[in-house]
N, C-alpha and C positions, 0 to 999 in steps of 0.2 A: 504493500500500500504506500504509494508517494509520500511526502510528507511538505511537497512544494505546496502552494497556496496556489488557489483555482483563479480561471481568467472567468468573467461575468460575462454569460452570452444573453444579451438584454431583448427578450421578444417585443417587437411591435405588434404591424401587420403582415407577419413574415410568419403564422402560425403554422410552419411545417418544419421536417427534420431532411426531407429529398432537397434537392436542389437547392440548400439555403448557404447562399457565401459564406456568410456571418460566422454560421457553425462551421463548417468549413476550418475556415482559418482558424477559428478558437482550438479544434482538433486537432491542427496543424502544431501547436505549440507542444503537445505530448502532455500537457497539464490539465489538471481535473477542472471542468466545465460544469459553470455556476446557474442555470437559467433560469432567468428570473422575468415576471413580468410587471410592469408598477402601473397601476390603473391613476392613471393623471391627467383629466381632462382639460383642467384650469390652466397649464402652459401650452399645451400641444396646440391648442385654436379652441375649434368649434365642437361644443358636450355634442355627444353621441345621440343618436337619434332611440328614439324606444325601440325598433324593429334591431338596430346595431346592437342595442344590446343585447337584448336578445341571441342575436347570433355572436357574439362574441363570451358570452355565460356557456354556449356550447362547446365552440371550437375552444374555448383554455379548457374546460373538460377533457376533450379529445386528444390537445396536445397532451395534460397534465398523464393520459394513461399511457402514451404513444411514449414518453420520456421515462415513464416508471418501465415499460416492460424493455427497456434495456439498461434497466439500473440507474435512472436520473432521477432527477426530483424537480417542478418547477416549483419558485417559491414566488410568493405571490406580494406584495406589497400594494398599498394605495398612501397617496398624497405627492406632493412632489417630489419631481424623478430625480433632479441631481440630491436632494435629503437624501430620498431612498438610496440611491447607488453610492454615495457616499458614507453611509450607514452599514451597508455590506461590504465596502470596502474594507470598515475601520473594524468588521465582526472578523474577519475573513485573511485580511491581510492581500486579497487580491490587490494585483498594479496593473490591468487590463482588462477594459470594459470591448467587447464587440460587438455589433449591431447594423442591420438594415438599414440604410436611410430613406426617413420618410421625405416626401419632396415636397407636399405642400407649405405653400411660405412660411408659415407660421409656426408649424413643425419641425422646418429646414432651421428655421436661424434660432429654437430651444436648443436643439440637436450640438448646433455651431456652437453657441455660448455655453453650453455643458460640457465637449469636446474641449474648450478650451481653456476652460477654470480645469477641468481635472488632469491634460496633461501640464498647467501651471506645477501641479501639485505633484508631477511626478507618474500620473496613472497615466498609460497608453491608451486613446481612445484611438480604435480602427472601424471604418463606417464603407459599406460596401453595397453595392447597389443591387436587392434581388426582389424588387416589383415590378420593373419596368425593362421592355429589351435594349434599351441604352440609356444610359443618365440623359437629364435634361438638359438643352446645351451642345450637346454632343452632335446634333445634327443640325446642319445649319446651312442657307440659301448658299448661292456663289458666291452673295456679296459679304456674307459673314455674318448675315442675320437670320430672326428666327425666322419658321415657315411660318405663313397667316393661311393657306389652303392647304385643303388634306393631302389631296392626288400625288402633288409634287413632294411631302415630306413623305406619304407611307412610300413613294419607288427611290428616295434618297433615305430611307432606314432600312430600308428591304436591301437593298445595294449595300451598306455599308457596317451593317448589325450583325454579326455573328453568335452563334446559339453556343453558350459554356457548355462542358462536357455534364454528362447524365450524374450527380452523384446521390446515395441513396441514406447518408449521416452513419454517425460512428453506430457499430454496432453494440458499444457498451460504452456507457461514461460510467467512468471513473466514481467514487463515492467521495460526498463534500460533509463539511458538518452540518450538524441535524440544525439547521436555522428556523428563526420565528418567522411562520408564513401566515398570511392572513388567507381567513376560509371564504370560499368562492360564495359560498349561500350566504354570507355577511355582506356581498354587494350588492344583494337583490337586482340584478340586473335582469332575472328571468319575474317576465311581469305578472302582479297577484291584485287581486281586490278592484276590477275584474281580471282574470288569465284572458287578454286578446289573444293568444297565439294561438290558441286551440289548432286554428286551421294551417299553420304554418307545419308543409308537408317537406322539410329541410331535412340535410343530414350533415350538418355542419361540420369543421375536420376534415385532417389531409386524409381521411379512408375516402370519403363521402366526393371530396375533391376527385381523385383520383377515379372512382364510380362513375360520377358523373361524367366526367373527358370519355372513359370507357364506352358507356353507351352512347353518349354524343356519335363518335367518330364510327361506331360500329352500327348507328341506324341513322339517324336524323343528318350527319352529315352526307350521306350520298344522293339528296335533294334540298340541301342547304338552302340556295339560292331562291326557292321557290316556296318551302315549310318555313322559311323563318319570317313570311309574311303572313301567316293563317295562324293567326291567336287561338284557333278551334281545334289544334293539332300539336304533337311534342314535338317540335321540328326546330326548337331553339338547342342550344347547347347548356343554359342554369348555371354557365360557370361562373357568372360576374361578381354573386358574392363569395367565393370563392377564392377568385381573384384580388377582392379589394379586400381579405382578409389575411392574403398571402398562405394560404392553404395549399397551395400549386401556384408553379412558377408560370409567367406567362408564357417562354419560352418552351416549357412543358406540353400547352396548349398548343403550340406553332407547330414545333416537328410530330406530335402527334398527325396531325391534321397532316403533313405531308407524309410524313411515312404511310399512313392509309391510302395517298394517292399513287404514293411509289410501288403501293402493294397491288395496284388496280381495284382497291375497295371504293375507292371514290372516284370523280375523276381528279383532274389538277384543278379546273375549274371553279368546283365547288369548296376545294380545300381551302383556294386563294381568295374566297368570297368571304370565305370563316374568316381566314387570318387578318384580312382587311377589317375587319371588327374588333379584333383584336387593335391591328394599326390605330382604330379610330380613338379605343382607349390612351394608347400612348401620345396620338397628337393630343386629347384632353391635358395629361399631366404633363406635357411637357408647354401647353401654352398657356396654364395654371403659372407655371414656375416661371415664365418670362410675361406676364401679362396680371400679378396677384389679384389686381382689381376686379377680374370679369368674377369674382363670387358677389359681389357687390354691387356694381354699376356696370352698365351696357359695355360690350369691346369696342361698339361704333357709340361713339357720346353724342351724336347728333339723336339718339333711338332714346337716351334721358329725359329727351324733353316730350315725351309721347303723352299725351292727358288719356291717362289712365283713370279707371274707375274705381270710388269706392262703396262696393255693393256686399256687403256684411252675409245677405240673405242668400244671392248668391254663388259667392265662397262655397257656404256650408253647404248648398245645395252640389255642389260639385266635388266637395271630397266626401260627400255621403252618396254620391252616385245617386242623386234625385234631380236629375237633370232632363227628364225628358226625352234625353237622346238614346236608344237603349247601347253603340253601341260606347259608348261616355261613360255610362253607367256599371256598365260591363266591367270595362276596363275600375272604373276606382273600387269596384267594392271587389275586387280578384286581388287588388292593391289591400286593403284592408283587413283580407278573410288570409292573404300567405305571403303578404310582405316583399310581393312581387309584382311587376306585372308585363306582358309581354311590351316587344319593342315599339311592333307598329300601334299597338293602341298608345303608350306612352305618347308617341311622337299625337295621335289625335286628340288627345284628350289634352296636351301640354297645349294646342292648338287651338282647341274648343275655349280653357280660359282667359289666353293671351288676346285670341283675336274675335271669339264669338261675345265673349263676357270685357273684353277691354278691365283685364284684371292683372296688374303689374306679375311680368316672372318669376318675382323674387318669390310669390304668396306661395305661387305654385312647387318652388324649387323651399321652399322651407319645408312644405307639408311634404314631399319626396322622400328631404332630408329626414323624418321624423319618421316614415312608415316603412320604407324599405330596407331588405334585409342588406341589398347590393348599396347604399348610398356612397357616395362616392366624392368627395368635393369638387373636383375638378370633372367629372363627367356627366356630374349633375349640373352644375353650372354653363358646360359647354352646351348639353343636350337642349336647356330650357334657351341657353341664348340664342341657337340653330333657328329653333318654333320661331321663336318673336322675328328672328330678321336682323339682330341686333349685334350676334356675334359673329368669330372668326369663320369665313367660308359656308355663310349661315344662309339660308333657304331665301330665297328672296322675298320681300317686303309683300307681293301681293297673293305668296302663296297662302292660303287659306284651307287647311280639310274641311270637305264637306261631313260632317261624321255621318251623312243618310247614305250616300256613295261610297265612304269609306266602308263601313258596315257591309255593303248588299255585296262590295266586289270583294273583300276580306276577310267576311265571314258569310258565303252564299248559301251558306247551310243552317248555318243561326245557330249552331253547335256551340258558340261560345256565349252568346245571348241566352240564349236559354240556359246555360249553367250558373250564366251569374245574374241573370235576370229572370230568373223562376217564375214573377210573375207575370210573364208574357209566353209563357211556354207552350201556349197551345195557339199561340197566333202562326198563322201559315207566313210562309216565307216572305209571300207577296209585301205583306205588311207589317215585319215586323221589325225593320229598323228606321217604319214611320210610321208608330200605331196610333197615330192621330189623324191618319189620312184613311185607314181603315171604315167601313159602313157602319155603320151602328149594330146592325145583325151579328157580323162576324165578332164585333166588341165582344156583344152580347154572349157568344156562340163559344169563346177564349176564354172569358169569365175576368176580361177586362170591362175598369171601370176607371177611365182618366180622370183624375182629379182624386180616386180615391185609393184604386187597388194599384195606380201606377199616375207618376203627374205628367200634367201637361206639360210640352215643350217651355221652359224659361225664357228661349229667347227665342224668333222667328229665325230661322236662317240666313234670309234673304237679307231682311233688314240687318240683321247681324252683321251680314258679309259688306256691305253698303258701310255701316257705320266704322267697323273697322278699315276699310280702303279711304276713306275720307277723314280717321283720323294717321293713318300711317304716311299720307300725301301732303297730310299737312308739317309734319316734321321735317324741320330746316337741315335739307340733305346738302348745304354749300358746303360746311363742314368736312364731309366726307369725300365732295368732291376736291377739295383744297387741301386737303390732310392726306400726302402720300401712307403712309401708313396704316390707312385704311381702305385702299385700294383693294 
């Protein structure tokens, strides 16, 4: 048994033992390895959303067993991280902390100014990058600047990114002393008085991680391109929270996805459809980390001055999925019953608030932040700026979803209206992603009653569609035109 004093492998959102740098190098020292996690909302930025915690109450579970059965221990602290970590320094006698770097701004320069008081003091802090396929920065225009459009940065990171070798973490750590850990059922993080989660059908953890890629790549990826527009079908992949947990490397995701094409399980195709989603997440965090602002204010500031509505009634009418629109409806309470929800309704219903209800991004992008299990700061941010018109490489100003079009072509079968919207389940297809245009008979005949068993449309479309194009026309686009930068 050693008797050197352990290097501290400090988990964030890096909650796996495969592919993780961090561990890695901590291994690499031949010294007995500390991991710890310290629950510290108050420097990192922005507190955790309810659905985050949620899944993050699971996944330290998952790690905490995945570390015991090769003879580790994670030990668990809360409050602030440099206290913490220099607290097990002074228990411990460790002189090196190793750890993930997280990239969001706020998180980035805790990271930096802890890194820096501790190697003041003597501790080696080593910080290595295993969320993203290259650090922020790292890719960059001709001219030496960042990308502002996707296309051109995902084939200048696809060119220039290479995927680190497969590794699987030590197969024994070493034993440390028996330290005070704090008990995970003391953070209440899994929700009581009511349990929302009931319906949250997860399996948080790099097993559940790994599961999922699994069946991904062996069904739903070989018509990617085509399932992962039918919210009424399993034809997405489910890795995202996953991903933003660091449960699986994203890298892991990527050559999955090719090897299945190299295998002729899929074609090339559809693999580079997947991966391009993935791409999309890393333009998120990398123009999070060169642009901090867009969590907050538009990436085009000309889109600030938008006269936005304040309609309280509703808001609520929209994240209770009482909107009228079934397939609006669909989509928020699939959001509310599993802490998910697929992509293309995301992108309709981000739409429906922004541009049917003229109800600022932020509302929409806080309540994401609070329900989902995947929330993500930088690809929530990015995703809601796209909708509005507002952000980088962002949909243009007059696109508008129709959510009655959206529905009939996305979901033609109504297979996903009718799961989350029960009470229309016996309307025929003709009419049932505009059961207000339906006869009275058929109402009758479904056992709908508008206004009572299901409401009326909140807001007319048409006029909708009119008063959002008449307030996005009026926003003073000189700016934009006179401001290379947002070209």
């Amino acid at each position: 048994m050693t008797t050197e004093p352990p290097v501290i492998l400090w988990f964030r959102r890096d909650l796996r033992l495969a592919d993780n740098p961090a561990l890695e190098h901590a291994h690499a020292t031949g010294r007995p390895i500390l991991p710890v996690y310290v629950l510290d909302e108050a420097t990192e930025g922005r507190p955790l959303g309810g659905a985050s915690s949620w899944w993050l109450d699971k996944s330290l579970r998952a790690l905490s067993r995945a570390l015991a059965e090769r003879g580790g221990r994670l030990v668990l602290r809360r409050g602030d991280a440099e206290t913490e970590l220099r607290r097990l320094i002074q228990e411990t006698g460790a002189d090196a902390v190793f750890l993930n770097r997280l990239f969001e701004p706020a998180a980035f320069a805790r990271d930096a100014d802890i890194a820096h008081a501790l190697n003041a003091d003597g501790v080696n802090v080593k910080g290595y990058n295993g969320a993203l396929l290259c650090r922020p920065g790292s890719v960059r225009t001709g001219s030496g600047g960042p990308y502002k459009v996707f296309t051109p940065f995902f084939r200048a990171l696809m060119a220039s990114a290479e995927a680190p070798p497969h590794t699987l973490g030590p197969r024994q750590f070493q034993p440390v002393p028996n330290l005070e850990s704090e008990d995970l059922d003391d953070w209440r993080l899994h929700p009581t008085l009511p349990d929302w989660s009931t319906g949250f059908d997860w399996t948080p953890g790099e097993d559940g991680a790994r599961e999922a890629l699994s069946r991904f790549t062996s069904g739903p990826l070989g018509d990617y391109a085509r399932l992962r527009d039918i919210p009424g079908q399993n034809g997405t992949s489910r890795l995202s929270p996953h991903l933003h947990w660091g449960e699986i490397s994203p890298w892991r995701a990527v050559t999955a996805a090719r090897d299945a094409a190299s295998r002729g399980k899929v074609s090339e195709a559809q693999a580079e459809k997947f991966i391009a989603e993935i791409g999309w997440r890393e333009f998120s965090a990398h123009l999070l980390a060169e642009f901090p602002q867009i969590t907050d204010t538009a990436f085009r500031p000309e889109y600030d001055t938008m006269p936005w509505r304040k309609d309280e009634g509703a808001l609520e009418a929209w994240r209770r999925g009482r909107t009228g629109y079934p397939i609006v409806d669909a989509g928020m309470r699939q959001l509310w019953s599993t802490g998910w929800m697929h992509n293309r309704v995301r992108m309709i219903v981000a739409s429906f608030l922004i541009k049917h209800l003229l109800i600022d991004w932020r509302e929409g992008e806080a309540w994401f932040w609070d329900t989902l299990v995947d929330a993500d700061q930088a690809s929530n941010a990015q995703n809601w700026q796209w909708v509005a018109g507002s952000g980088a490489d962002a949909a243009p100003y007059f696109r508008i979803f129709n959510p009655i079009t959206q529905g009939q072509k996305f979901d033609e079968d109504g297979r996903y209206v009718r799961l989350w919207v029960p009470e229309l389940a016996r309307l025929g297809d003709r009419w049932l992603h505009a059961p207000w245009t339906a006869p009275p008979e058929v109402l009758r005949d479904a056992g709908v009653r508008l206004g009572h068993t299901y409401p009326r449309p909140i807001v007319e479309h048409d006029a909708a569609r009119k008063r959002a194009l008449d307030a996005l026309k009026s926003i003073d686009k000189t700016k934009a035109e006179g401001d290379p930068s947002h070209a």
